[in-house]
C-alpha positions in Angstrom: -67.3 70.2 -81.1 -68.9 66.8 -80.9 -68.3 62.6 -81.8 -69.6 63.2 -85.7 -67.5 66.9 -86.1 -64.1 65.0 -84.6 -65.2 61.8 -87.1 -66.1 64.3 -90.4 -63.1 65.5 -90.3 -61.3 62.6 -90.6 -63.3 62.0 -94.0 -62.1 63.0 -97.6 -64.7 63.5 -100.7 -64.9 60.2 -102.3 -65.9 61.2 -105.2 -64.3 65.0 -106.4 -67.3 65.3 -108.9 -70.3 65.4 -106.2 -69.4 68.4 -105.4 -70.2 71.5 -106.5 -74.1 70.2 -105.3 -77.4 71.5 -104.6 -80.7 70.7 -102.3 -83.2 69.5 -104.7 -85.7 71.2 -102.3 -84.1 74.6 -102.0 -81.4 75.1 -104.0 -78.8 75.9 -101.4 -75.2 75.6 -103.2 -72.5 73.7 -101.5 -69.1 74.3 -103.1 -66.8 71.9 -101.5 -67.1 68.6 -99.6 -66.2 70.8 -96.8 -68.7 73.4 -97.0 -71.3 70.6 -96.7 -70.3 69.4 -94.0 -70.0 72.5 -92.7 -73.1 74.1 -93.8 -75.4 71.4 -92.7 -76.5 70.2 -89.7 -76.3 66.4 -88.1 -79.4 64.3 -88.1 -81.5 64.3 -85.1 -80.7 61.9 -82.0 -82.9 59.9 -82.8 -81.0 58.7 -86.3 -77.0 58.4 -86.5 -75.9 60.8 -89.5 -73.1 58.1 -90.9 -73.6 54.5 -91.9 -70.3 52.3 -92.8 -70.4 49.7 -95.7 -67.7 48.0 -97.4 -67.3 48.1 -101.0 -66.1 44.3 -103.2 -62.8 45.7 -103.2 -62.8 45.9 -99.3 -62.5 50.2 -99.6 -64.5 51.6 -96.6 -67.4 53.3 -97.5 -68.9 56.0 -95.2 -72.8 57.5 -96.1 -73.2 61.1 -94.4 -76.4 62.0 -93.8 -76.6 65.8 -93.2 -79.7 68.1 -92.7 -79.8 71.0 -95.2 -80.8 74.3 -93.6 -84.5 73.8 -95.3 -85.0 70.4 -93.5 -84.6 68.2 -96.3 -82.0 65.4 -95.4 -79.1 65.4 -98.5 -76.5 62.3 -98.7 -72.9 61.9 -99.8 -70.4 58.9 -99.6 -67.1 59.7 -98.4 -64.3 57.6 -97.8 -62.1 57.4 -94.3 -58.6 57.9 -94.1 -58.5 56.1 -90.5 -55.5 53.3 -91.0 -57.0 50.1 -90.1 -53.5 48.2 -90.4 -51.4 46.7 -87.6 -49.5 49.9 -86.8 -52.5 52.0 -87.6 -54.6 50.0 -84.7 -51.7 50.1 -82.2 -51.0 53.8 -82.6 -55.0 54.1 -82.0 -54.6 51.7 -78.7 -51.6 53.8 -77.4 -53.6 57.5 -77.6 -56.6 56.0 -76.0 -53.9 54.5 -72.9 -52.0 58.6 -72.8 -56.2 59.8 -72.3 -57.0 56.7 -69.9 -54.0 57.8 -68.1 -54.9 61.8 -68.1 -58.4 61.3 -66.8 -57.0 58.9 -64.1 -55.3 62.4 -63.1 -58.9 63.6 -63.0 -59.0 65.0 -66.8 -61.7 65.0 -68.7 -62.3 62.8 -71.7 -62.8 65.9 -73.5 -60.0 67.4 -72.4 -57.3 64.5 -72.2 -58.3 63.9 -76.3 -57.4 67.6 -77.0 -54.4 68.1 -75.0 -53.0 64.7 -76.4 -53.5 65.7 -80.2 -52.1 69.1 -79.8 -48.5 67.2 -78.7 -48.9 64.4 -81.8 -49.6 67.9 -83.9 -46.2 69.1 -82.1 -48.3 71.7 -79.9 -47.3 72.8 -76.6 -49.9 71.6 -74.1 -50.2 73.5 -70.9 -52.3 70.6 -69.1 -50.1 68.2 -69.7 -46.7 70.6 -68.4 -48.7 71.2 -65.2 -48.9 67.3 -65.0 -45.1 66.9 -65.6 -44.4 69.7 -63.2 -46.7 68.1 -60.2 -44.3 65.2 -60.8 
């Protein structure tokens, strides 16, 4: 999993009725919001495959480019459900201080991301009992 699969899915359809879509180029069907982003591929290095704008009514607009499986790059706006408030901002500054502490314990990025969502999801993490146990 990379950056753009953890950031997709924190996106929801903006608009219900783009989907059920098609390539204009080869007619591959994509059902759901999901499928596409499922079914395509991200754009190459060389180009980021999102591009934020802000509508009048401040609403945060997210383009997704995507690469169909015949080449042809296909669109769609999408809408993010990150919470830019106070709380949502400190809750963001507190998981990145649990990871900056986890890889100070020689953790991985990666790893320390993973292992501190699956507690927030109310998953057992093994990692981070070994951590408590070594202590």
């Amino acid at each position: 999993m990379n950056e753009f699969d953890d950031y997709f899915k924190g996106l929801t359809a903006m608009v219900e009725s783009s989907f059920p879509r098609k390539c204009s180029c080869c007619g591959k069907f994509y059902a759901t919001a999901e499928s596409f982003l499922a079914e395509t591929q991200n754009m190459s290095s060389a180009r980021s495959s999102l591009k934020e704008s802000r509508e009048e009514d401040g609403t945060v607009i997210v383009e997704v480019f995507r690469n169909c499986v015949c080449g042809s790059t296909l669109m769609d706006e999408f809408n993010s459900r990150r919470d830019d408030s106070g709380k949502g901002q400190e809750r963001r500054a507190r998981f990145d201080k649990l990871v900056s502490l986890l890889q100070k314990q020689q953790i991985s990025k990666g790893v320390a991301r993973a292992e501190v969502l699956k507690i927030l999801q109310s998953e057992q993490s093994e990692v981070l009992d070994l951590l408590r146990k070594k202590s």
